[in-house]
C-alpha positions as a Markdown table, in Angstrom:
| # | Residue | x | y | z |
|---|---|---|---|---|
| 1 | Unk | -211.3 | -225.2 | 28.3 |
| 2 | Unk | -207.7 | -225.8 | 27.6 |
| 3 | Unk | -205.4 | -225.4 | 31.0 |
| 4 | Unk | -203.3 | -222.1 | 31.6 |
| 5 | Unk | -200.0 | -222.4 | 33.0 |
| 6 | Unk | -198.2 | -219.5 | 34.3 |
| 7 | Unk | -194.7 | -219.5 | 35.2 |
| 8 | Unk | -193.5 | -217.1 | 38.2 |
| 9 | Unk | -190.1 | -216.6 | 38.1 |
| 10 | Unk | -188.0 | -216.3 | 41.5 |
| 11 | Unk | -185.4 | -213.5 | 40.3 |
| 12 | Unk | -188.3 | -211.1 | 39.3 |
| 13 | Unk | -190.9 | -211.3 | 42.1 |
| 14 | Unk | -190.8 | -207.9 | 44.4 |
| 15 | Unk | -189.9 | -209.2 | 47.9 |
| 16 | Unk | -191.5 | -206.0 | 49.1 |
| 17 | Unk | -194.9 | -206.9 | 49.0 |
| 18 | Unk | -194.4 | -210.4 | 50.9 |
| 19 | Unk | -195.4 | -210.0 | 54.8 |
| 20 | Unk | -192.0 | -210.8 | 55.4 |
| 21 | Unk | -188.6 | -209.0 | 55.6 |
| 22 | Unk | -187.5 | -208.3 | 52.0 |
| 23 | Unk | -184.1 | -208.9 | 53.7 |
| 24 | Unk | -184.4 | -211.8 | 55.8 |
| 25 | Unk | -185.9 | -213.7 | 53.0 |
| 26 | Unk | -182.9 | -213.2 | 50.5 |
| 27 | Unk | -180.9 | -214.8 | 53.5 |
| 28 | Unk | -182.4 | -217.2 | 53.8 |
| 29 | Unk | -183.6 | -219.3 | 50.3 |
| 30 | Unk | -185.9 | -221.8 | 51.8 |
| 31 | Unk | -188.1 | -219.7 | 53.6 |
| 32 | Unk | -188.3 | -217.2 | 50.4 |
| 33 | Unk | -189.6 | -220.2 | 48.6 |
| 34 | Unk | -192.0 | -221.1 | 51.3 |
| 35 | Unk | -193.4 | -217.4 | 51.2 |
| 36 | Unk | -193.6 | -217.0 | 47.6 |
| 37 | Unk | -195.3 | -220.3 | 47.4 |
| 38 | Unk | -197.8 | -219.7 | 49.9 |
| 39 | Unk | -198.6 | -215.9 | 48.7 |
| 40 | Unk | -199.6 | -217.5 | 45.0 |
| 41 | Unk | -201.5 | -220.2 | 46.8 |
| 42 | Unk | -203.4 | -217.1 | 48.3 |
| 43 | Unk | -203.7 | -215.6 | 44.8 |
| 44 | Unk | -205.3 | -218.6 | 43.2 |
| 45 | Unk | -207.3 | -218.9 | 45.7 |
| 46 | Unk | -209.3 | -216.5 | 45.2 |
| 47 | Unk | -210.2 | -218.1 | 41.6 |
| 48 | Unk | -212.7 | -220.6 | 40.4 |
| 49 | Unk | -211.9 | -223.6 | 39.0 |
| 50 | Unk | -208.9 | -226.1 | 40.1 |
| 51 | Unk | -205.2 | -225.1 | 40.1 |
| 52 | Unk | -202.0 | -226.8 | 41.0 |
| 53 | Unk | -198.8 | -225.1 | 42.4 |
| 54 | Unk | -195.4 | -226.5 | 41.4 |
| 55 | Unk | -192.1 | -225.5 | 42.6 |
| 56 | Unk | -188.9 | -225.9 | 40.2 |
| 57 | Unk | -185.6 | -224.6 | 41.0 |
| 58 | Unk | -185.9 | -221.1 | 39.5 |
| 59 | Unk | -189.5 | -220.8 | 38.8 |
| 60 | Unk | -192.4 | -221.5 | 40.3 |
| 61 | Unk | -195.4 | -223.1 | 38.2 |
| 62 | Unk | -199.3 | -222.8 | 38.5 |
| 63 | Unk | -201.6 | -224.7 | 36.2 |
| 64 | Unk | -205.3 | -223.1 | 36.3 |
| 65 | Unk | -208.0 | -225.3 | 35.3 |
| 66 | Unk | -210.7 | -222.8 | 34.2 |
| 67 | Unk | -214.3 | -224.2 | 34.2 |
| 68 | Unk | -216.3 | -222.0 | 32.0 |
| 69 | Unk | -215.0 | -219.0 | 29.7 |
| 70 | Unk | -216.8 | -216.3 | 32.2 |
| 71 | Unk | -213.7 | -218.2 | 34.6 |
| 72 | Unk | -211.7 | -215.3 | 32.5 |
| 73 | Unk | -213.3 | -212.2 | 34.1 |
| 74 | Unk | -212.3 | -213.4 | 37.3 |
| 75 | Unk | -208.4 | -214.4 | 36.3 |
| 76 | Unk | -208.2 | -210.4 | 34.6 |
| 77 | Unk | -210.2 | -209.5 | 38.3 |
| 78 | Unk | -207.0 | -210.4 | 39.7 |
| 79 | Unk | -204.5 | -209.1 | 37.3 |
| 80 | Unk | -206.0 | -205.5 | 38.1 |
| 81 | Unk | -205.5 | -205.8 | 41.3 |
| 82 | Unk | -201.9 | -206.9 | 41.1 |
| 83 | Unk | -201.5 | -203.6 | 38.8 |
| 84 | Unk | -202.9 | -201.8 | 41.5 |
| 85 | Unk | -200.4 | -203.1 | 44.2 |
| 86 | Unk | -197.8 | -202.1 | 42.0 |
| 87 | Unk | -196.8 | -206.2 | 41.7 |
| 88 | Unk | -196.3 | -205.9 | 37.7 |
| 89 | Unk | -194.1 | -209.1 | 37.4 |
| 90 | Unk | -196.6 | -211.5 | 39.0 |
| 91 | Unk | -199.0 | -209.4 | 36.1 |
| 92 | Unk | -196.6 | -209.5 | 33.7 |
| 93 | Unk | -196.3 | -213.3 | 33.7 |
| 94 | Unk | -200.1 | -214.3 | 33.6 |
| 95 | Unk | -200.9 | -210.8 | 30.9 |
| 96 | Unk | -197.8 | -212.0 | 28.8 |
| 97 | Unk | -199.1 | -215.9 | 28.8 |
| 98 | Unk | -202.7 | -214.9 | 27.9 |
| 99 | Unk | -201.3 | -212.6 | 25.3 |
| 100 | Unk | -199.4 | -215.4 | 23.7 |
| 101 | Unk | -203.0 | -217.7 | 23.6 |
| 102 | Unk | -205.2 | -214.7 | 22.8 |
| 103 | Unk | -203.2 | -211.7 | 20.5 |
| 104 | Unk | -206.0 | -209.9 | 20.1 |
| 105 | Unk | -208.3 | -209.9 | 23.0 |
| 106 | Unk | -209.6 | -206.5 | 24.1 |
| 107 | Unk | -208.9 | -207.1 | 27.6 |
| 108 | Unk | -205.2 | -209.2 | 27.8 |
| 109 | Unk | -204.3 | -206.0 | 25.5 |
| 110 | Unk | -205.6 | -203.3 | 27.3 |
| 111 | Unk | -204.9 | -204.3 | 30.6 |
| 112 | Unk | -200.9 | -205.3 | 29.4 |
| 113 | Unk | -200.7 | -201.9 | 27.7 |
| 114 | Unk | -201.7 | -200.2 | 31.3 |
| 115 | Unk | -199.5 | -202.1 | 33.1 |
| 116 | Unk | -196.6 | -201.3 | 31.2 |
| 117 | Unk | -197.2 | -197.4 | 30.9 |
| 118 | Unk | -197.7 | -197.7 | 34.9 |
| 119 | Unk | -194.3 | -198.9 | 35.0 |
| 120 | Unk | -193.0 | -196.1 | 32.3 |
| 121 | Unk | -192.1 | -198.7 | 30.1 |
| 122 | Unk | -194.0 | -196.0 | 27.3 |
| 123 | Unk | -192.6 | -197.3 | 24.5 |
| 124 | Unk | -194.0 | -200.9 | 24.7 |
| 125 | Unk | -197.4 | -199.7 | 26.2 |
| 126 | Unk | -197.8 | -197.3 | 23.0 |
| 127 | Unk | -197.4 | -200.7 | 20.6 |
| 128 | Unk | -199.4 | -202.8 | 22.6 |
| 129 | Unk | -201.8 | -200.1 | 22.8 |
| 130 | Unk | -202.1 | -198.9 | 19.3 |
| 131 | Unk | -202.2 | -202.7 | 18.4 |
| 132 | Unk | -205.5 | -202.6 | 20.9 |
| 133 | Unk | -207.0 | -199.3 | 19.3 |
| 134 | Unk | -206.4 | -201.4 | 15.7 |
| 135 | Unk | -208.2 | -204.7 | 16.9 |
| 136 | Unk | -211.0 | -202.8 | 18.6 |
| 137 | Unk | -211.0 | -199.0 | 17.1 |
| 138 | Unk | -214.7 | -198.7 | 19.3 |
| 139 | Unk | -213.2 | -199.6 | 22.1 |
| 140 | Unk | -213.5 | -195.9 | 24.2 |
| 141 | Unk | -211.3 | -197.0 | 26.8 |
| 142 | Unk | -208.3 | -198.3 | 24.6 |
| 143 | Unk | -208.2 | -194.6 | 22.8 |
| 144 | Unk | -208.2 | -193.4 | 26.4 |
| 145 | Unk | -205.0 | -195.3 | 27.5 |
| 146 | Unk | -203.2 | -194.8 | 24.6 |
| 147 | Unk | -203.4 | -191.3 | 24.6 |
| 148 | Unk | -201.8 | -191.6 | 28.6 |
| 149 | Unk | -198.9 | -193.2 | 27.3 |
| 150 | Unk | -198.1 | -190.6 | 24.5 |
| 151 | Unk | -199.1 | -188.0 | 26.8 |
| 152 | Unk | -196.1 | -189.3 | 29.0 |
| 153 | Unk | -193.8 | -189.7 | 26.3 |
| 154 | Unk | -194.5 | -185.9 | 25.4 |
| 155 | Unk | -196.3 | -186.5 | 22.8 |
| 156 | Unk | -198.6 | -184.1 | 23.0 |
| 157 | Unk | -200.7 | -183.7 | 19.4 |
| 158 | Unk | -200.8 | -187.8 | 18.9 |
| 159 | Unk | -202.4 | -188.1 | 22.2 |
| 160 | Unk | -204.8 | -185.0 | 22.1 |
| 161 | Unk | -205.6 | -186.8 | 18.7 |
| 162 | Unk | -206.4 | -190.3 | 20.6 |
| 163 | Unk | -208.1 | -187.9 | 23.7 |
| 164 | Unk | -210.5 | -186.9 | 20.9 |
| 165 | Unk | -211.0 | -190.2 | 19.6 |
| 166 | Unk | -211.9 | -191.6 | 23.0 |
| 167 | Unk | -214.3 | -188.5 | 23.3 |
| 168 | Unk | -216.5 | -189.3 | 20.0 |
| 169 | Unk | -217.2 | -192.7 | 21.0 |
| 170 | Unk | -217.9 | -191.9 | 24.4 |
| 171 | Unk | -218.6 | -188.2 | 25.0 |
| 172 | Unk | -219.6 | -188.6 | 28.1 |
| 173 | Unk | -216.3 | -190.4 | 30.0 |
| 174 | Unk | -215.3 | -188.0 | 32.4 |
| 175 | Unk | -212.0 | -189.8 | 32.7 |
| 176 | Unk | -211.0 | -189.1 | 29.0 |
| 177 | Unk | -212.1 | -185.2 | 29.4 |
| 178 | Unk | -209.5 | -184.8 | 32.5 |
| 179 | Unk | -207.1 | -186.4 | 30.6 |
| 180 | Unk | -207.5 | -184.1 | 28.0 |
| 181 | Unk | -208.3 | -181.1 | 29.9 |
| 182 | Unk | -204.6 | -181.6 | 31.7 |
| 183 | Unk | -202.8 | -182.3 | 27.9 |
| 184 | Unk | -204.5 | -178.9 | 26.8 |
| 185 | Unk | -203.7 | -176.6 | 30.3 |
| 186 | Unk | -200.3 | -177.1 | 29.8 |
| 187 | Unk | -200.3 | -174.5 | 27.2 |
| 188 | Unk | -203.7 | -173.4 | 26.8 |
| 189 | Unk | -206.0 | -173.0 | 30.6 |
| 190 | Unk | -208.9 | -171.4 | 29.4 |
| 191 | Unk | -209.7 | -174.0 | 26.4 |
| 192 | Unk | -208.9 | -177.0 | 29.2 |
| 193 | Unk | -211.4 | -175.2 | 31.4 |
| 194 | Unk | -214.2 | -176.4 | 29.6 |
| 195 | Unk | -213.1 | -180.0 | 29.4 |
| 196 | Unk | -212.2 | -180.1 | 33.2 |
| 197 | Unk | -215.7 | -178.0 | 34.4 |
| 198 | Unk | -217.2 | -181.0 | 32.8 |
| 199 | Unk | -214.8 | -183.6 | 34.0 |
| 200 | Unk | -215.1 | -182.3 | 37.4 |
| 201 | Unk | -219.4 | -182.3 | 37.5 |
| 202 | Unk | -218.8 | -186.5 | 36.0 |
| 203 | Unk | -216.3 | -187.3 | 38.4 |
| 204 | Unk | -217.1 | -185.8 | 41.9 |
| 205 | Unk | -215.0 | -188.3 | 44.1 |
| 206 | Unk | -212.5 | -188.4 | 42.0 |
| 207 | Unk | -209.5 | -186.5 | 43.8 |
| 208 | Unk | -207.3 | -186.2 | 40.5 |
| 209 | Unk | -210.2 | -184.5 | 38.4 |
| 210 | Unk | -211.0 | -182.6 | 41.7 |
| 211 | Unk | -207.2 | -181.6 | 42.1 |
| 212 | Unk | -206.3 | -180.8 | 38.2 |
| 213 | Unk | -210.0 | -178.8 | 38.1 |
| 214 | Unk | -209.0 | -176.7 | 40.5 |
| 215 | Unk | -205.1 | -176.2 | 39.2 |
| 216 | Unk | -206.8 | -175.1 | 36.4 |
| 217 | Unk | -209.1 | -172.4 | 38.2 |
| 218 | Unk | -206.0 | -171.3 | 39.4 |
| 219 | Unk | -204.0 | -170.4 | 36.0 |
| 220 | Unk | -207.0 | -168.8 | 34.8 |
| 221 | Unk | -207.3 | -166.5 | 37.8 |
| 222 | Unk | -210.5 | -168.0 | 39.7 |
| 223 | Unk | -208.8 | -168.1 | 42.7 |
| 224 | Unk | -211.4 | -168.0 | 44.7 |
| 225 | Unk | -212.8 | -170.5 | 43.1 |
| 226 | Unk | -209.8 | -172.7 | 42.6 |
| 227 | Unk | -209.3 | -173.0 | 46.2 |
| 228 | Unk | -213.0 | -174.3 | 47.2 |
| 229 | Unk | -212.6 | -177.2 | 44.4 |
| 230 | Unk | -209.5 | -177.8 | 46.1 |
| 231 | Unk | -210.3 | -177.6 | 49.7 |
| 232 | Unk | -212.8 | -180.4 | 48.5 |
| 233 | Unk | -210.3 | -182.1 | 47.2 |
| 234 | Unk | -208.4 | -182.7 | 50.0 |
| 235 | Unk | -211.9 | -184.0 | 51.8 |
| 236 | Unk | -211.8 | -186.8 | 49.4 |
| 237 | Unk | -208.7 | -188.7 | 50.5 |
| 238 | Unk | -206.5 | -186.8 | 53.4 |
| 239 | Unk | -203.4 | -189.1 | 53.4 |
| 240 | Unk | -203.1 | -188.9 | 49.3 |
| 241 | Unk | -200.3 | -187.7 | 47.0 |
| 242 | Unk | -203.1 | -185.5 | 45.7 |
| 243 | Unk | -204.6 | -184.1 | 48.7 |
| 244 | Unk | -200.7 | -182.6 | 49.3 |
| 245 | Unk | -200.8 | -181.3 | 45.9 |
| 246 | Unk | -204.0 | -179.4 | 46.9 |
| 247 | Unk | -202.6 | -178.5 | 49.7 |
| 248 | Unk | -199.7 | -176.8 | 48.3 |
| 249 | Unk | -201.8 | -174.7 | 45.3 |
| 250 | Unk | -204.2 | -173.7 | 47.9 |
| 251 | Unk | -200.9 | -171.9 | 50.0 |
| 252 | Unk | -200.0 | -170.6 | 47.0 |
| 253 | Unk | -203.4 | -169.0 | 46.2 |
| 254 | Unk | -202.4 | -167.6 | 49.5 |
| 255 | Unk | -199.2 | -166.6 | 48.4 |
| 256 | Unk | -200.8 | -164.6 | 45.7 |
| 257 | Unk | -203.5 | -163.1 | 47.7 |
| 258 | Unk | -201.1 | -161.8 | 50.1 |
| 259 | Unk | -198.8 | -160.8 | 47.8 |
| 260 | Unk | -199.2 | -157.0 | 47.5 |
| 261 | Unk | -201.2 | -157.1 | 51.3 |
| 262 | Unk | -199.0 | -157.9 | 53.5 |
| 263 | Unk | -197.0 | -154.9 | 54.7 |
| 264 | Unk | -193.0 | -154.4 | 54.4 |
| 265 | Unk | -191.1 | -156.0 | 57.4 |
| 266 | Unk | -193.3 | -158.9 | 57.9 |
| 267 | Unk | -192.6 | -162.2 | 56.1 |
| 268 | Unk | -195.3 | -163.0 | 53.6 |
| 269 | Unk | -194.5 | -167.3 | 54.0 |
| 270 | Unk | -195.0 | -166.8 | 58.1 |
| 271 | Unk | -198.6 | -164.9 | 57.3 |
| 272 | Unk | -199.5 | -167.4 | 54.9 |
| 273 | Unk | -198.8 | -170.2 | 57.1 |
| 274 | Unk | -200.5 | -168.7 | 60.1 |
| 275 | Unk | -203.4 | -168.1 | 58.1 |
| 276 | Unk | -203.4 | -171.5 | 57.3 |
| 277 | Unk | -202.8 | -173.2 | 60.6 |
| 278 | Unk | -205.7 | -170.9 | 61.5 |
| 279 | Unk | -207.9 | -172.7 | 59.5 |
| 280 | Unk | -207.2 | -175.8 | 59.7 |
| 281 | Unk | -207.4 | -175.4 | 64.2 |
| 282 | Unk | -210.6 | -173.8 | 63.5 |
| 283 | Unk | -211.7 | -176.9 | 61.8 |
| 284 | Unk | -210.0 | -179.5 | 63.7 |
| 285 | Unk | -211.2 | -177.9 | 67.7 |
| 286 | Unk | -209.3 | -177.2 | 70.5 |
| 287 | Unk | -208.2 | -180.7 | 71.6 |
| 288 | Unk | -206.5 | -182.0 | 68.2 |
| 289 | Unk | -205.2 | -178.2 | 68.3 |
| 290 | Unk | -203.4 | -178.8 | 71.3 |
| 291 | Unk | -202.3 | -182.4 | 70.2 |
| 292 | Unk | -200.7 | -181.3 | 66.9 |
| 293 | Unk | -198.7 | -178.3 | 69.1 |
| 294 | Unk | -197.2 | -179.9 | 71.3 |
| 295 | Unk | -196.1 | -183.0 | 68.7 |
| 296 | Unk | -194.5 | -180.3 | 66.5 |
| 297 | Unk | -192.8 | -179.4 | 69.8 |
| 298 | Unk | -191.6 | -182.3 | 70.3 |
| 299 | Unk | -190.2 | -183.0 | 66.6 |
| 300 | Unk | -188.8 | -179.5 | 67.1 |
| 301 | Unk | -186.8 | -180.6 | 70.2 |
| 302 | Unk | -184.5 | -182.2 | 68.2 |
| 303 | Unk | -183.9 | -179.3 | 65.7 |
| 304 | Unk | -186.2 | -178.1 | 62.8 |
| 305 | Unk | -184.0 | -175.7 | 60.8 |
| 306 | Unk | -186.6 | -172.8 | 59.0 |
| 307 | Unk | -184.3 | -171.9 | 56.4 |
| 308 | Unk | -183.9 | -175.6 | 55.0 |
| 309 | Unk | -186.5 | -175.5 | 52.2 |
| 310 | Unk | -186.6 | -178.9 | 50.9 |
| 311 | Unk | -186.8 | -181.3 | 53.8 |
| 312 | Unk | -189.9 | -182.4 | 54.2 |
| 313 | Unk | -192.1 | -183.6 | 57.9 |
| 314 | Unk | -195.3 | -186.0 | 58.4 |
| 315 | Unk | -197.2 | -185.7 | 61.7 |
| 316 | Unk | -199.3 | -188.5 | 63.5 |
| 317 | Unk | -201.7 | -185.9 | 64.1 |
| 318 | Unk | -202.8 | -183.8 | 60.8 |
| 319 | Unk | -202.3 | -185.2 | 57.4 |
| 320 | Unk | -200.0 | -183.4 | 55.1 |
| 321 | Unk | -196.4 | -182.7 | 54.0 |
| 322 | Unk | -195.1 | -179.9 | 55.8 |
| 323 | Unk | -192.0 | -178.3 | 55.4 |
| 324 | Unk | -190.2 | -176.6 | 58.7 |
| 325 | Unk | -190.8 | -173.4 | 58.6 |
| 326 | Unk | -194.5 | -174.6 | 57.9 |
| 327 | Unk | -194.4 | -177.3 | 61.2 |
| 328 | Unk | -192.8 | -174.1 | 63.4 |
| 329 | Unk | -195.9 | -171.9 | 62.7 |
| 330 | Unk | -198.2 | -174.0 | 62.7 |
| 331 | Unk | -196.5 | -174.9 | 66.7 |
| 332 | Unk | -196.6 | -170.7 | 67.3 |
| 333 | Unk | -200.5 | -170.8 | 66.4 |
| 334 | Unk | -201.4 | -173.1 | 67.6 |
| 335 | Unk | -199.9 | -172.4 | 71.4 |
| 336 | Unk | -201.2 | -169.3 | 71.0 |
| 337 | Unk | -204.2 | -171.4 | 71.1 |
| 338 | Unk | -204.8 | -173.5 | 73.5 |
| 339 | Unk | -200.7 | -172.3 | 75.6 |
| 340 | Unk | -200.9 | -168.9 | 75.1 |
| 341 | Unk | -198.3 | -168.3 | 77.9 |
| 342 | Unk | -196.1 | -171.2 | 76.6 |
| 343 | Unk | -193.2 | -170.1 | 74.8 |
| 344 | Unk | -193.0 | -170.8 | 71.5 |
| 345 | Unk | -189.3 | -170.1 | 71.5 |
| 346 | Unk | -189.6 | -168.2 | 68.1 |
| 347 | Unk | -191.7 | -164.7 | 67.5 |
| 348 | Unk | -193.7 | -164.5 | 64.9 |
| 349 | Unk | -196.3 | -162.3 | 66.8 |
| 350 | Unk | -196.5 | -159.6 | 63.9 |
| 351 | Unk | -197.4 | -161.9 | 61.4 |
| 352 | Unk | -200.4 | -163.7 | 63.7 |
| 353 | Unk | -201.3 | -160.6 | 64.3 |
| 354 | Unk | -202.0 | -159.5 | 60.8 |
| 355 | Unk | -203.2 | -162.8 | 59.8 |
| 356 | Unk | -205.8 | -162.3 | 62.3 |
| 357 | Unk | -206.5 | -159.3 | 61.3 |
| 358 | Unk | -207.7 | -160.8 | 58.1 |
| 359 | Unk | -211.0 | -160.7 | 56.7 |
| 360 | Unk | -211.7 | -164.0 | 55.0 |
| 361 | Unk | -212.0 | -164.4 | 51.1 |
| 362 | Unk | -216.1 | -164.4 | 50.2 |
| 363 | Unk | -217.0 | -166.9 | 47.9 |
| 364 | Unk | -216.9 | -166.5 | 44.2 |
| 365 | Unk | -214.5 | -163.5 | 44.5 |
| 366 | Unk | -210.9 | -163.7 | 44.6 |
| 367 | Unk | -207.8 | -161.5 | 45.1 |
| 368 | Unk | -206.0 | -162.7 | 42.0 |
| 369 | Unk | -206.4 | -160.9 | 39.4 |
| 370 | Unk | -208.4 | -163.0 | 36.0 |
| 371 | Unk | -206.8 | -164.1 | 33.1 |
| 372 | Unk | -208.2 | -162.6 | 30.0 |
């Protein structure tokens, strides 16, 4: 096979993903060479064949010697995981080269047209993509993708269209039916029900069909329902950007609930978070209880305003985006806890009171009234 020769660039790597300081390197041009040398050693490393590294003056140069054509799988092995970390120039630069050699190879297009929607380049990623769903019109996946990228771009009946595609050459890709499910719930929940009940049964450790499942459930009134796909959800993967998404639906479930429950005089966000903090201390046992008190505590020592609304806390100790007036109940319940004689230095005691006063939701009913 012919050699490939890819060249990286120095202006366009991301310093960020280097194990060193983004900021000590830029200060210092011969040890940012050094690094960026030795990180694509480590990259073509991990391929077969023989490859050499050369350094010029504003690029850097690597020449892979590839010893059978299966060699390929392994070089587009790596390219996904560079899309993965988000390191789309280093992509870029070995997608565009194989593009130029290979026009119309399933995988160079499909992967290039992915990489660039991932980066909300849309524009690009729709002609690459409809270019790929040309070349290979059996190709499941491709109608997949493209209908992402003119889904972002608002497109909303060309990639239903492509969604559908996708769907009769594959019927069974659970991936294409939450895509479409989401396009449709936008402005039609009980149609998109159908495509995300399925979607959800295909993919069950998948947190995004889990999460938009369950969001669904919710805008057709299941709320019941909705919140045990979402408490699921969350099981998946704690520390994600979808498990706080679930998170926040399944407080507002509880807003709604509580909505025309919770008596006048008592504050319907303080019962909702001490029903929640109740919860999750049931769940988590005394000793993490006590641990995630007293660490709100201390955040709170240096001032954690209630009425501010949009700042936003992390704890070492439960996983989660909290807001203040969230981290401050969660402290009152929790003393009450495992310190009840500890003051809290806030009262919230009327709303713990009627939160434990609560009987808990059965399963398959909810509060919320159902969508017709």
């Amino acid at each position: 096979m012919e050699p490939l020769s890819f060249d990286f660039r120095l202006s366009e790597f991301d310093l960020s993903l280097l194990p060193v300081d983004a900021e000590m390197l830029k200060g210092n041009e011969a040890m940012m060479r050094s690094t960026l040398l030795d990180h694509l050693r480590g990259l073509f490393e991990r391929l077969p064949g023989e490859w050499r590294i050369t350094p010029h003056e504003k690029h850097i140069s690597v020449t892979w010697f590839a010893e059978t054509s299966q060699d390929m799988d392994s070089l587009m092995t790596l390219v996904i995981s560079l899309i993965r970390q988000q390191a789309f120039s280093q992509a870029e630069t070995i997608l565009r080269t194989l593009f130029a050699i290979y026009p119309d190879d399933r995988g160079v297009l499909f992967n290039l047209g992915i990489m660039l929607c991932e980066q909300g380049r849309l524009q690009e990623a729709r002609e690459v993509l409809k270019k790929l769903t040309r070349t290979a019109p059996d190709f499941a996946n491709g109608w997949n993708a493209l209908g992402v990228a003119l889904s972002r771009e608002g497109k909303r009946k060309e990639a239903s269209s492509a969604f559908q595609k996708s769907l009769g050459i594959d019927p069974e890709n659970g991936q294409v039916m939450r895509n479409l499910g989401a396009l449709m719930a936008r402005k039609d929940p009980q149609e998109a029900l159908r495509h995300l009940t399925r979607a959800a049964k295909l993919l069950p450790s998948d947190p995004p069909a889990q999460y938009t499942y369950g969001k669904c459930l919710m805008d057709t009134g299941s709320l019941a329902d909705a919140d045990t796909v979402l408490k699921k959800a969350i099981a998946l993967n704690e520390n994600s950007k979808i498990a706080d998404l679930c998170r926040e639906a399944r407080l507002n479930i509880a807003r709604r609930n509580l909505k025309a429950a919770v008596p006048r005089g008592l504050r319907t966000e303080v019962v909702v978070f001490c029903l929640a903090a109740l919860e999750t201390f049931k769940e988590v046992g005394r000793e993490r209880t006590q641990a995630i008190a007293f660490e709100i505590a201390a955040l709170g020592s240096s001032g954690l305003n209630v009425t501010d609304r949009t700042s936003r806390f992390r704890l070492l100790n439960l996983p989660g985006n909290f807001s203040a007036l969230h981290l401050v109940v969660y402290m009152y319940v929790g003393l009450k806890k495992v310190a009840p004689r500890m003051d809290p230095g806030i009262d919230f005691s009327k709303e713990y009171t009627f939160a434990l006063a609560m009987p808990p939701v059965k399963k398959g009913k909810s509060r919320g009234r159902k969508a017709r």
